[in-house]
C-alpha positions in Angstrom: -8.6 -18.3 4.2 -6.1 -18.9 1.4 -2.7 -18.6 3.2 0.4 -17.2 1.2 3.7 -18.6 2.0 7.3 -16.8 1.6 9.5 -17.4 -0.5 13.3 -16.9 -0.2 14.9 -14.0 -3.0 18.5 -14.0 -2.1 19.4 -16.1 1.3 22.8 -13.8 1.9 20.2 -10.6 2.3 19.5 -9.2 6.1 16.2 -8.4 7.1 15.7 -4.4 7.1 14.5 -2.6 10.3 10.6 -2.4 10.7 9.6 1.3 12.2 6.1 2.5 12.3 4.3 5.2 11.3 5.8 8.5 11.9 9.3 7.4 12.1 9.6 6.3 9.0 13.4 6.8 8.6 14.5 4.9 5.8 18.0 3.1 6.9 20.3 3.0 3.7 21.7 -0.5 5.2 18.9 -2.3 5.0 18.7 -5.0 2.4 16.1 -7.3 0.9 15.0 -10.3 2.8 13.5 -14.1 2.9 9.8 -12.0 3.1 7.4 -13.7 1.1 -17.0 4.5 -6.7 -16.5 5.5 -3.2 -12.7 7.2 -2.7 -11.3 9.2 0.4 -13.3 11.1 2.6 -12.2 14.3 4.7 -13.0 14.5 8.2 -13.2 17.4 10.7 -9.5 17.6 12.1 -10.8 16.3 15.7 -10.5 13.3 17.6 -14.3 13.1 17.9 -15.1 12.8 14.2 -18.0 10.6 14.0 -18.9 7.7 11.9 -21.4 9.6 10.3 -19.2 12.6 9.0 -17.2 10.3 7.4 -19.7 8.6 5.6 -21.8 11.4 4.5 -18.3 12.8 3.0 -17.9 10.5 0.3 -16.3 12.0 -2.8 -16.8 10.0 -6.2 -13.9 8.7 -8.3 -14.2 11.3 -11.0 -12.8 13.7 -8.5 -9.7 11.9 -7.0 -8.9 10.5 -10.9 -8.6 12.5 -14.1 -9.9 11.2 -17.8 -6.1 10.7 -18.7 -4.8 9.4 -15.2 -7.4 6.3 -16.5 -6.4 5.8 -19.9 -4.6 2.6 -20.3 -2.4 3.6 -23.7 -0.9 6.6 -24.5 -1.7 8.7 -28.6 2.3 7.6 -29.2 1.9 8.8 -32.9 3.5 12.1 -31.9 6.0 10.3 -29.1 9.9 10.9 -29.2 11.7 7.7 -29.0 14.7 7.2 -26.3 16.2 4.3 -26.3 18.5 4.2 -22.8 22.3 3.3 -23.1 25.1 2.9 -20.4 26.1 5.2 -18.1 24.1 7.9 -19.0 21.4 10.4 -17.6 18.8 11.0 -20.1 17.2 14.9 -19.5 13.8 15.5 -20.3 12.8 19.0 -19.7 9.5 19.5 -22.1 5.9 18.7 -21.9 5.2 15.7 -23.6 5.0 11.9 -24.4 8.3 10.0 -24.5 8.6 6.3 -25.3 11.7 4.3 -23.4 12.9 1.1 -24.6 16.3 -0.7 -24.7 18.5 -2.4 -22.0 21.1 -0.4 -20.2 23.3 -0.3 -16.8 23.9 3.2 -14.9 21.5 4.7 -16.6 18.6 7.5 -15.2 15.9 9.1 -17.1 15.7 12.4 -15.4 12.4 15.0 -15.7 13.1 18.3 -14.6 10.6 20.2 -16.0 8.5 23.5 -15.4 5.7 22.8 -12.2 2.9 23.1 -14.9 4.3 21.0 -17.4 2.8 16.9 -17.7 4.6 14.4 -19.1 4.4 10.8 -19.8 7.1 8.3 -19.8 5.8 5.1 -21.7 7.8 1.9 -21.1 8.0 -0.1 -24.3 10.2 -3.3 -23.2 12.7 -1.4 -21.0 16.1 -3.0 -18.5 17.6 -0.9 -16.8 20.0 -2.0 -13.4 21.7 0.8 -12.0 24.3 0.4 -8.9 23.1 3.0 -6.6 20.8 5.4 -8.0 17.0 5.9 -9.7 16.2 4.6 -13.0 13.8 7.5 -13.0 14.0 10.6 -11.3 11.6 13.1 -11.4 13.4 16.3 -9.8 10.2 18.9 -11.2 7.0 18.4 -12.8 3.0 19.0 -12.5 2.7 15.4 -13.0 4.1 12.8 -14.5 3.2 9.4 -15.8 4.6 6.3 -16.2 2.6 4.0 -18.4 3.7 0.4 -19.7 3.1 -0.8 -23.1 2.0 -4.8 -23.6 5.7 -5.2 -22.5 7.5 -6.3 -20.4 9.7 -3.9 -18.4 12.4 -4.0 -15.6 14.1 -1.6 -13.3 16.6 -2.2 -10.7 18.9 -0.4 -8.0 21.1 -2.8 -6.8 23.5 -1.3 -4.5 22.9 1.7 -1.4 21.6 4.7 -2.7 23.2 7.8 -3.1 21.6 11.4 -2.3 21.4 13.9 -5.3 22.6 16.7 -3.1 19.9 16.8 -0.1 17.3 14.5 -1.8 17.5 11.0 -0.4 16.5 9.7 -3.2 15.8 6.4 -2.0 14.0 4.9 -4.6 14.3 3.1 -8.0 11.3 5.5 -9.1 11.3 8.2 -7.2 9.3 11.6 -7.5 9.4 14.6 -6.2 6.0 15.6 -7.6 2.8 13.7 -8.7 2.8 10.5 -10.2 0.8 8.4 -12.0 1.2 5.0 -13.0 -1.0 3.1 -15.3 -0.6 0.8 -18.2 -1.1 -2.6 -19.8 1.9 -4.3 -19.3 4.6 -5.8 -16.5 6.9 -3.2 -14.6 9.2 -5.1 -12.6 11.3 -3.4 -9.4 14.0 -4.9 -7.7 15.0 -2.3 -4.7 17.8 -4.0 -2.4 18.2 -1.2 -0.5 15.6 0.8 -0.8 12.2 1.8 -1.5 10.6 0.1 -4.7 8.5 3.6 -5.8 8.3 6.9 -4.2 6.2 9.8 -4.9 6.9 12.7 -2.3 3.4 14.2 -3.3 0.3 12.5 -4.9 1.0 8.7 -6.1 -2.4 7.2 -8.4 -2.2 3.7 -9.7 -4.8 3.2 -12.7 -3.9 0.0 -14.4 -0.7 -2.4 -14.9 0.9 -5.6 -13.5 3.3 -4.7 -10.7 5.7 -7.2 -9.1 8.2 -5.5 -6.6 11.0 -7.0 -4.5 12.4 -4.4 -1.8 13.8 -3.6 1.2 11.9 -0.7 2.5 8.2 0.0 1.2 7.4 -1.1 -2.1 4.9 1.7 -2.8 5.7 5.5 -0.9 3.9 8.6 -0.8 3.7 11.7 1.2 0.2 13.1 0.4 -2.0 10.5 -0.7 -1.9 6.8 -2.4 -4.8 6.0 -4.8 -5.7 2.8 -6.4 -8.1 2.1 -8.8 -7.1 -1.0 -10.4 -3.7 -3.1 -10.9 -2.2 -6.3 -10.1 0.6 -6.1 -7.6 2.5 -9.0 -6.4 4.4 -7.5 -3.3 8.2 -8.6 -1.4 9.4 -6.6 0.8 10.8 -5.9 4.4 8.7 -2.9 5.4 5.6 -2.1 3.9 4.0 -2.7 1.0 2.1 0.9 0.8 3.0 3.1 2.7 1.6 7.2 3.3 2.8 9.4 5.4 3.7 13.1 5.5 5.8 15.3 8.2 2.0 16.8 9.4 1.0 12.8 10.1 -1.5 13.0 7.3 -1.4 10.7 4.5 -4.3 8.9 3.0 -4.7 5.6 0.8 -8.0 4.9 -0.7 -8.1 1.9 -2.7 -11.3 0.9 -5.3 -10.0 -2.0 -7.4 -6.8 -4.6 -8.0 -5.6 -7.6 -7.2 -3.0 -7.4 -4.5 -0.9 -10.3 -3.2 1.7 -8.4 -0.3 4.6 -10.6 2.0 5.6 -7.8 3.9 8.0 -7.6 6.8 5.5 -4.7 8.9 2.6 -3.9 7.0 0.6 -4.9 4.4 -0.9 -1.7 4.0 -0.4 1.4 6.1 -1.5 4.8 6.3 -0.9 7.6 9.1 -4.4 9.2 9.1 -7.3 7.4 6.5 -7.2 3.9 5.0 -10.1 3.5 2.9 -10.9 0.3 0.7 -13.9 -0.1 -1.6 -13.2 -3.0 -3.5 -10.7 -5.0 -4.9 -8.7 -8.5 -3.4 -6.2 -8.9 -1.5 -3.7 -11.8 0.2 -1.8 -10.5 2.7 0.7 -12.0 5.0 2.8 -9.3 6.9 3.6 -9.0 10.9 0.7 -6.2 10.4 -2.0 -6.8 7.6 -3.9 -3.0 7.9 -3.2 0.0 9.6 -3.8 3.5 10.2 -6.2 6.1 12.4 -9.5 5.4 10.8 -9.7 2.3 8.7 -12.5 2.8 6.2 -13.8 -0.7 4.6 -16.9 -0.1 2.4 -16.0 -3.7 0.1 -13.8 -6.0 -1.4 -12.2 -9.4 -0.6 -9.5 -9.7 1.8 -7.7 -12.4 3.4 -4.9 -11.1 5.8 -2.6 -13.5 8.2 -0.9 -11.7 10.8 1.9 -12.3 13.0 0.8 -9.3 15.1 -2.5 -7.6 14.7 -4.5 -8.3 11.6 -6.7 -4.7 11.2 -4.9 -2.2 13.8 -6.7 1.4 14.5 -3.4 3.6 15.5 -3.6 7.4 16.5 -1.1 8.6 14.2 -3.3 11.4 12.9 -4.9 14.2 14.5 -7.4 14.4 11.3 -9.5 11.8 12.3 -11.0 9.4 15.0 -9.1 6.4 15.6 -11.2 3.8 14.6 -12.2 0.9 12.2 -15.6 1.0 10.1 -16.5 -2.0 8.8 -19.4 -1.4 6.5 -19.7 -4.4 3.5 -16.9 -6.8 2.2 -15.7 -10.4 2.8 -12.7 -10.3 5.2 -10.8 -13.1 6.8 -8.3 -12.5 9.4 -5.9 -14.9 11.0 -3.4 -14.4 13.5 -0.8 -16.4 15.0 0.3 -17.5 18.3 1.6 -14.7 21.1 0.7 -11.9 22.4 -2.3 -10.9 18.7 -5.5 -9.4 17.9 -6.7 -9.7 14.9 -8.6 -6.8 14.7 -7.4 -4.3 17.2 -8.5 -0.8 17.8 -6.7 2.1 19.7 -10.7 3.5 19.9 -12.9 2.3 18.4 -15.0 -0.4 16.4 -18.3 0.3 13.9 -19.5 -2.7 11.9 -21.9 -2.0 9.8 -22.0 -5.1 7.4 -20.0 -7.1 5.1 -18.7 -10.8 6.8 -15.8 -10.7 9.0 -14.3 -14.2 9.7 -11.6 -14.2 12.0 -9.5 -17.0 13.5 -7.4 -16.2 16.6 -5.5 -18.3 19.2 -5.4 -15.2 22.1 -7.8 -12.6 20.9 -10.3 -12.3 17.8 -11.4 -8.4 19.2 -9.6 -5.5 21.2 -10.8 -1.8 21.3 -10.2 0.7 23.9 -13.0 3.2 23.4 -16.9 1.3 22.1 -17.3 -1.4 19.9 -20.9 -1.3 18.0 -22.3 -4.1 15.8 -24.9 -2.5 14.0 -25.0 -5.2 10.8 -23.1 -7.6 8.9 -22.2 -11.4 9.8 -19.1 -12.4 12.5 -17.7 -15.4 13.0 -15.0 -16.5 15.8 -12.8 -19.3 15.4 -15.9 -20.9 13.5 -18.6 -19.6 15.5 -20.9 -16.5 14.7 -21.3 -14.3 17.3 -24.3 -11.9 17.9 -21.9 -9.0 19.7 -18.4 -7.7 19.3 -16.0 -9.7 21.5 -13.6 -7.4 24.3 -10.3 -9.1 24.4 -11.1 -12.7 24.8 -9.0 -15.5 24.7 -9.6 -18.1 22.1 -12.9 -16.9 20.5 -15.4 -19.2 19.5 -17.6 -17.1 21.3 -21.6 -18.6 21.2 -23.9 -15.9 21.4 -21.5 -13.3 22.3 -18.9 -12.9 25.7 -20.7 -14.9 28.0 -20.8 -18.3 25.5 -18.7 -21.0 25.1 -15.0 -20.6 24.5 -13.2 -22.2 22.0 -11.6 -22.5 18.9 -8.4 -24.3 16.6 -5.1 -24.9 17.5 -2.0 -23.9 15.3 -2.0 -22.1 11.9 -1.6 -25.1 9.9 
């Protein structure tokens, strides 16, 4: 597995504090530091929910993604042009397509616009560093977007946030309402105190080059997070998605990108459905997946761990706690102490795909069944014919009762 190695951002930064899903209290202290198709489905809200509801309620991408959520460019021939200045708050309160560009400090672009009303916010070679509050703000909206030309385009918050009013608006994109963010250029976030991009409803990535430095999670949403393609190179002391809602729902469902996440907790968590279909992904976080049902149909993904690699929480009462495991290459390493790399609270289905997993204590934990149904595992360099129960070392020949063994040390 390729391993990804941290990198330091600004040595004088603290680490922030790490909390789990559903208390996800965002701590306006914490600071930046040295971290470096098939879509959701909808289960019966019951712990039973069986493997086979959940497959059989696959919805296809046309229904989680509209024609214009997937369009690259925006028609700009009839855009209004803003460029941002100092110290200002651009208002934008009507439907339509708005093209930013310029360099600025203390400056916001603010929608507050009628609940039926789209609009689009294209980045055409935009700066903006603000000291303690968003560079965009939606306050109202049906949706908006935020789509980057073949630019390249920065926003920071460097200082705490401040509230507008009751709204901890923690974020240096933060939404109140739907957001969409697509694109074909480079949208840079520096967050040093905060969350990189919060949507407190629907967030759908399409298309675009992401890299995001922050403190809290790089990517928030209450409802659901969907991905269908992007590149996203990930820093950041807490999560690097992150889905959660005050009802301990939250899905993320992700179909396509290129993701490359140092994260302080999680790589990638979500309180009831994680569901990935494709795409790759390097991950190196203390936590590399996680929510109540872990959904993997494809993809490529390489995960080190300093805790558990793939980790099947209750954090949801919409669906079983489990991890399905039905196609995909996925390598999982762990480190030393007290790890599993793939861990589940319930249980474990795998179906297919090639799991190769490297682990020092133990390659396997479940508390419920474990069924190996299809696919290819290998322990510490040995395939196994039958999911492993908490065994020390791995390397496991034939299943539990073969041979123990199995590498040292990481390196």
């Amino acid at each position: 597995m390729k391993k990804i190695y941290m990198y330091s951002f600004m040595a004088a930064m603290f680490a922030a504090a790490v909390t789990g899903c559903g208390s996800n209290a965002n701590s306006s202290s914490s600071t930046i530091a040295d971290n470096s198709s098939k879509t959701a489905v909808v289960s019966e809200k019951n712990e039973e929910a069986s493997l086979s509801q959940l497959s059989n309620s696959e919805a296809d991408e046309e229904s989680v993604f509209t024609e214009r959520d997937l369009e690259q460019t925006a028609d700009t021939s009839e855009a209004k042009s803003i460029t941002v200045s100092d110290d200002t708050t651009i208002d934008i309160t009507e439907e339509g397509i708005y093209t930013i560009s310029g360099t600025a400090e203390n400056c916001t672009i603010r929608v507050e616009a009628d609940e039926n009303v789209k609009i689009q916010l294209v980045l055409d070679g935009v700066s903006i560093t603000n000291n303690d509050f968003s560079a965009i703000y939606v306050v109202s909206a049906d949706k908006v977007f935020v789509t980057t030309t073949n630019s390249e385009n920065t926003l920071t918050v460097s200082g705490q946030f401040t509230s507008d009013g009751d709204v901890n608006t923690d974020a240096v994109i933060y939404s109140k309402d739907d957001l969409v963010l697509n694109g074909t250029g480079t949208l840079n976030i520096t967050s040093y105190y905060g969350n990189g991009i919060t949507s407190k409803d629907d967030m759908k990535i399409t298309g675009g080059t992401y890299s995001v430095k922050s403190a809290l999670d790089a990517f928030e949403a209450n409802d659901s997070i969907s991905v269908s393609d992007g590149t996203f190179n990930i820093t950041t002391n807490k999560d690097g998605f992150h889905c959660e809602n005050d009802e301990s729902e939250g899905t993320i469902t992700i179909s396509g990108g290129t993701f490359t996440i140092n994260g302080g907790s999680d790589g990638i968590q979500a309180c009831a459905l994680l569901q990935i279909d494709g795409g790759t992904m390097e991950i190196t976080a203390a936590e590399g997946l996680e929510a109540t049902y872990i959904l993997i149909n494809d993809g490529n993904i390489d995960i080190y761990a300093t805790d558990d690699g793939i980790n099947a929480s209750a954090s949801s009462d919409s669906y079983e706690t489990a991890i399905e495991i039905n196609g995909g290459n996925i390598n999982v390493e762990v480190g030393q102490g007290d790890t599993d790399a793939i861990d589940s609270n319930g249980s474990i289905y795998v179906n297919g795909g090639t799991i190769n997993v490297t682990a020092q204590m133990s390659s396997f934990d479940y508390d419920r069944t474990a069924e190996f149904n299809g696919g290819t595992i290998i322990v510490n360099g040995s395939e196994v014919s039958e999911i492993p129960q908490s065994m020390m070392g791995g390397g496991m020949r034939g299943g539990m009762n073969g041979e123990m063994g199995g590498r040292g040390g990481r390196f």
